[in-house]
N, C-alpha and C positions, 0 to 999 in steps of 0.2 A: 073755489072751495077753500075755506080758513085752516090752516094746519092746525095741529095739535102741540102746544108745549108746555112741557114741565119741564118746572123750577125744581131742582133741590135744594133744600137746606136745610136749617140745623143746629144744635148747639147752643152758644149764645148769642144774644142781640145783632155782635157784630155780622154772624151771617145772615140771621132772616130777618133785620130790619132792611138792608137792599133786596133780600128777595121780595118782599112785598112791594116796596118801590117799583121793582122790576113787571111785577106781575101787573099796577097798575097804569105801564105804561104802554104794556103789550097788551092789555083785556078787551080794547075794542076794534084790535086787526087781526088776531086769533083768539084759540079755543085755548084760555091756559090752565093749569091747574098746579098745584102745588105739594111735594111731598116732604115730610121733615123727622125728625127721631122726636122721642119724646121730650129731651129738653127744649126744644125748642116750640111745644105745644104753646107755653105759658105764654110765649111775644106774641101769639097769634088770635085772632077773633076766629073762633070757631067756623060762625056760622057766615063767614066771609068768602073763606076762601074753601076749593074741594081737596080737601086733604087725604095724602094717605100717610101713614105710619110706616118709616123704615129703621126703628131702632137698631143702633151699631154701638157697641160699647168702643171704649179707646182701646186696645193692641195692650194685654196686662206684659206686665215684668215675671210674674209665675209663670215659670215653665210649664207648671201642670196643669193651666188653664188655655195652653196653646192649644192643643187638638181640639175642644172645644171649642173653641174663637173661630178656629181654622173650617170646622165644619158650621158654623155660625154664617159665614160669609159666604161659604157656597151655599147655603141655604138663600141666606138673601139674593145672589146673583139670582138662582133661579125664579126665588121668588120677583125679581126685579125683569128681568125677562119678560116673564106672562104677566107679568102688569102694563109691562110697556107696550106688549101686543096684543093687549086687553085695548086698552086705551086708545090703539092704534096712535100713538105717539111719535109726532116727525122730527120733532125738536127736542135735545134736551138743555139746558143751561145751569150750570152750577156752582151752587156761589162758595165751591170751596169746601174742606173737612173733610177728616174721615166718613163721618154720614153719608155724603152722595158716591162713596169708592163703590160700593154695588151695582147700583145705578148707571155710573159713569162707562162701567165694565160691561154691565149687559146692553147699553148703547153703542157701545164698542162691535160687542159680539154681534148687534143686531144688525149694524153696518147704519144707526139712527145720528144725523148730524148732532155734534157736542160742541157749543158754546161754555166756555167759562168767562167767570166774574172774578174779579183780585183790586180786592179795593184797597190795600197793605202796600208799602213803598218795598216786600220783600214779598216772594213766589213762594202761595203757601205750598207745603210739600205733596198735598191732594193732587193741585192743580200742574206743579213740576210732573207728575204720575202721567197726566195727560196733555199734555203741553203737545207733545206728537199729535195726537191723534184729533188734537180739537179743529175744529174749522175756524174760528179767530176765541180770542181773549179780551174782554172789555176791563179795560184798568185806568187811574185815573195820571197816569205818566207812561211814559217809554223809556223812563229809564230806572226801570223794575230791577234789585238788586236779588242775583242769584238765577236770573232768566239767562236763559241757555242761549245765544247768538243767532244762531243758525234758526232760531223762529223767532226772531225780534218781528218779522213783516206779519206776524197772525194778531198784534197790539193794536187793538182802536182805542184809541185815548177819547175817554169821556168828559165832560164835566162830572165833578162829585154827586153821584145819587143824594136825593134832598127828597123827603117826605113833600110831597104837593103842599100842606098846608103853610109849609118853612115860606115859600112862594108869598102869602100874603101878611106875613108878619112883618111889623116893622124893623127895623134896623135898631140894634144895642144902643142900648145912652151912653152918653159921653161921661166923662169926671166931674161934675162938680160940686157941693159941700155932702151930697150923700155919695158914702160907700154900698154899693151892692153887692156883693160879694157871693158869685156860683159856684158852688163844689159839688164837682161830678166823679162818680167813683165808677161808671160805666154798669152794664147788664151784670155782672158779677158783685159789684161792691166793692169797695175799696176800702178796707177794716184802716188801713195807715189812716184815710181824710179822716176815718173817727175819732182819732186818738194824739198820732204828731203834732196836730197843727194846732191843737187846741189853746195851746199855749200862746201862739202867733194873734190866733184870733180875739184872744185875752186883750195884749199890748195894742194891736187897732182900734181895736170898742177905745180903748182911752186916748187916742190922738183922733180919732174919725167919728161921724154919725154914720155908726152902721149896722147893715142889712147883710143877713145869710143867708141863702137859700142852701140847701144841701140835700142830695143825693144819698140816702142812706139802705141798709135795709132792715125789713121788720125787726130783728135780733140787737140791732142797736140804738134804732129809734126811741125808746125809752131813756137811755142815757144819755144823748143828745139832750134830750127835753128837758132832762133837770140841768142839764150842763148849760144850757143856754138861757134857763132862766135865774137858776142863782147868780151867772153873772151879769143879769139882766140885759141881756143883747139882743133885739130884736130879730127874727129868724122866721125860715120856713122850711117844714123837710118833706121830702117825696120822696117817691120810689121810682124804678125804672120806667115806668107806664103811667108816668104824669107827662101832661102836655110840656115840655120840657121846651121848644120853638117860647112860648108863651115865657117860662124865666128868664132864658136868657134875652129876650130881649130887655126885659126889665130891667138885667145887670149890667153892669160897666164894667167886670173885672172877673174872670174866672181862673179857676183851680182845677186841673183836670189829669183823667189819664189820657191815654194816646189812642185810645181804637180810631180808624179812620174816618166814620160814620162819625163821633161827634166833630175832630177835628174839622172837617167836611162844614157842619153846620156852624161850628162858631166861627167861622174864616167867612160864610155866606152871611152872614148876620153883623160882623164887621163887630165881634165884641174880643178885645186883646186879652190873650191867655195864658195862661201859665201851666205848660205840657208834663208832668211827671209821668213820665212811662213807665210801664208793670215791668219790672227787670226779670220777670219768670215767663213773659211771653214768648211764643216758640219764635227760635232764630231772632230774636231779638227786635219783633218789627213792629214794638210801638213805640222803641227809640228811633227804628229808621221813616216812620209816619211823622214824627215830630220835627225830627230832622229835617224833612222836605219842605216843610212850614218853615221853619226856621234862619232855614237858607233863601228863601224869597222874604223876610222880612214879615211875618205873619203873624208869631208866637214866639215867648221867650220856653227856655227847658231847662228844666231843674233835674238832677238825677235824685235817687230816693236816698243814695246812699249820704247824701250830702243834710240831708234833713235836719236839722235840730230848731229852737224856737229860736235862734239869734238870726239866723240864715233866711227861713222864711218870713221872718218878718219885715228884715233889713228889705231882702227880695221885694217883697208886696210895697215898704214903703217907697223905696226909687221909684217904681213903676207909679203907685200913685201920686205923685209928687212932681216926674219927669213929664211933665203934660205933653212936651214937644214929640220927644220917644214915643208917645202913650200916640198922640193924634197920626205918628208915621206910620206907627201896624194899622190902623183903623182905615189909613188910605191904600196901604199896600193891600190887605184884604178887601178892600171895595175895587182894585183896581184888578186882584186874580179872579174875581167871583163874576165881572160883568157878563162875562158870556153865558155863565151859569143860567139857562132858563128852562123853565119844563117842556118849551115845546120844542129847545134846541136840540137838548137831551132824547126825548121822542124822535124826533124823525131820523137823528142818527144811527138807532138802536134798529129801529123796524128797517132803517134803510139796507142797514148793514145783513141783516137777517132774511131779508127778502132777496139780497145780492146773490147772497150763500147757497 
């Protein structure tokens, strides 16, 4: 008989683009389903997956909206409760956030196995909350910064979650007389790629034949579009929910932030990057995701605070110009990803779960 699991998630990209991964690696040895808050409705195809609705706002700074909040959460636990034992739900897995704390807690209470996800080179603080009580943690290292000792043995080290599709695309091009050029500002947007670098990308159009693609959102997309034709720079822009496997391989050179999920993808696709971490991310861990790249030879990291158009441009030119440097991340990335395969990823997942 097939158990029953739900996924939580939530929020932005970062969480429910592995839930979905997840759900499609587990969908043909259980019954899974998946629940999420309303922000994270938008990453989702509706009519894919069987969704419930657990919105949780974030924990406010008003005092006077604490009692409120307070009974907000017991509401949900209950609510979460008789959902779980609606569903008769065996399994639950979580990929992190305040959004699955309900969830997490009335699997607790129900005494229903808790797997968590932590795709971050740092324990998000959701997942710290249960770290006791889970039966293992799938993350993409063991040596997770701010993980408590005493449960380092609940760590299954995975290959990086990869969208199936990543799977049949071909590998990033190499340098030579075109510039490609990928700026990824992640599920949120990155208002800095609209505006800092603008200037950088000014000075390459006049030493390079080049190409942008860029990662914008609706609110800025129109000014992009005059900026990139008055200087007549040839370009592309998307949003979060373009086939995104599909640019970069086209590119040879990317600009990015640090979520794990893209780092993950452009390290598998073997295209050398250049890491700017959101320095307001919690406990700081899209410098210590970049950092992990970094240290194996992967990705170069720029901090924001360092930004100006001399610096990034300098930056972008070494890198285009160091072909040697440039060829050594592209083999260090080809040589941490081999293991990386969908079905390797599968069978450790269900193996581990069927163990449990």
């Amino acid at each position: 008989m097939m158990q029953n699991i739900l996924i939580s998630t939530g929020g932005s990209g970062g969480h429910v683009v592995p839930a979905t991964i997840l759900y499609e690696h587990l969908k043909e040895q259980f019954h899974v389903s998946m629940s999420t808050d309303y922000r994270g409705i938008k990453f989702l195809d509706k009519n894919k997956y069987n969704l419930e609705i657990f919105n949780i706002n974030p924990i406010s700074k008003n005092i006077f909206l604490l009692p409120f909040q307070f009974f907000l959460i017991i509401y949900l636990i209950i609510k979460s409760i008789f959902f779980l034992r609606k569903k008769k739900i065996n399994i639950l897995i979580s990929t992190g956030g305040y959004m699955s704390l309900p969830l997490c807690l009335a699997s607790k209470i129900l005494n229903i196995k808790l797997f968590l996800f932590e795709p971050n080179m740092v324990l998000g603080r959701s997942n710290k909350l249960f770290i006791k009580s889970c039966v293992k943690i799938f993350c993409y290292s063991d040596k997770i910064k701010n993980f408590p000792n005493k449960y380092v043995n609940k760590i299954i080290v995975i290959p990086a979650l990869l969208r199936k599709k990543f799977y049949d695309v071909k590998k990033a091009n190499d340098i030579e007389k075109n510039i490609n050029l990928l700026i990824i500002g992640g599920s949120q947007g990155a208002k800095i790629f609209d505006t800092l670098i603008k200037s950088s990308i000014i000075e390459l159009s006049k030493i390079y034949r080049l190409k942008i693609y860029q990662q914008s959102n609706l609110v800025n997309i129109k000014n992009l579009q005059e900026f990139y034709k008055n200087n007549n720079i040839d370009y592309e822009l998307f949003d979060f929910n373009e086939d995104i496997s599909s640019l970069m391989s086209r590119s040879n050179i990317c600009i990015t932030r640090a979520g794990a999920s893209t780092l993950a993808e452009l390290v598998f696709l073997n295209l050398p990057s250049v890491a700017i971490p959101l320095p307001t991310s919690k406990d700081n861990h899209q410098y210590e995701n970049a950092l992990f790249y970094n240290k194996i030879g992967c990705i170069w990291i720029f901090n924001q605070n360092e930004i100006n158009e001399k610096n990034v441009t300098n930056k972008l030119v070494n890198i285009i110009d160091d072909k040697e440097k440039y060829m050594v991340k592209k083999i260090n990335m080809k040589n941490f990803s081999y293991q990386n395969t969908w079905n390797n990823i599968n069978q450790k997942i269900i193996s581990v779960i069927n163990e449990n």
